[in-house]
N, C-alpha and C positions, 0 to 999 in steps of 0.2 A: 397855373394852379389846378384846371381843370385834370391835367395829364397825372400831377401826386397825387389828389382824390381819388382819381380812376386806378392809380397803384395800391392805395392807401384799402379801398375797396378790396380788391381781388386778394391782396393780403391776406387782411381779415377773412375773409370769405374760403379761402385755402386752410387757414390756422382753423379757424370753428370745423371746416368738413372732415381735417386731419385727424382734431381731436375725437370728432363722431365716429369715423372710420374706423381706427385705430384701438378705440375701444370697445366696437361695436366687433371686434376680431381679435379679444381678447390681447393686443400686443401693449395697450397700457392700462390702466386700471384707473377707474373712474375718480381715487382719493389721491391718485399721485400727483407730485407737483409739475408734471407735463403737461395730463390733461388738465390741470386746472389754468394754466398759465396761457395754454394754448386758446381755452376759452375765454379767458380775462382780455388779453392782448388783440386777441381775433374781433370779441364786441366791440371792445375800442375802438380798431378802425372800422368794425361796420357801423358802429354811432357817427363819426365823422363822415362817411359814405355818405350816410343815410341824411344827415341835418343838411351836407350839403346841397343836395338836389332836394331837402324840403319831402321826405320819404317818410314823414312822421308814423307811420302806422309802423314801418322797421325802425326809427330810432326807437321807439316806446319799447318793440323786444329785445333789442338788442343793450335796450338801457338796466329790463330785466333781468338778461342773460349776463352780464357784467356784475348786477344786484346783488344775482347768488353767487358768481365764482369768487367777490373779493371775502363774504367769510368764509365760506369752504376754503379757500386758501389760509386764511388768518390761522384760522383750526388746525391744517395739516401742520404748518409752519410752529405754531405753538406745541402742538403733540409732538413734531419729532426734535424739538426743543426741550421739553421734558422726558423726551427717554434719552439723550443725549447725557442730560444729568445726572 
């Protein structure tokens, strides 16, 4: 169990730097649904990381960080839902 946590971790933790990186060099754009997913997906396993080893000071941000990408996601996903129509 110990060994998927520790994958489950480093995931996460590549997904979130990806999404920072990537945008932070203009190669995706902060509303798009990459980096939104890549942030959503990335907290998740750093909340499981984190509650595992009992990291609470990282689950509370990363519980955050999840906070705000599911409605920033909801919002992109409904807006390019409505210009669709």
């Amino acid at each position: 169990m110990k060994l998927l946590v520790d994958i489950i971790g480093w995931v996460g933790s590549v997904m979130v730097i990806a999404a920072y990186g990537l945008n932070s060099y203009q190669k995706i754009k902060s509303n798009s649904i990459v980096f939104l997913l890549l942030n959503l997906v990335g907290g998740i396993a750093l909340i499981i990381y984190s509650v595992y080893y009992t990291a609470y000071a990282n689950t509370f941000i990363n519980v955050v960080w999840v906070i705000i990408a599911i409605p920033a996601l909801i919002k992109l996903i409904q807006k390019n839902n409505n210009t669709v129509m």
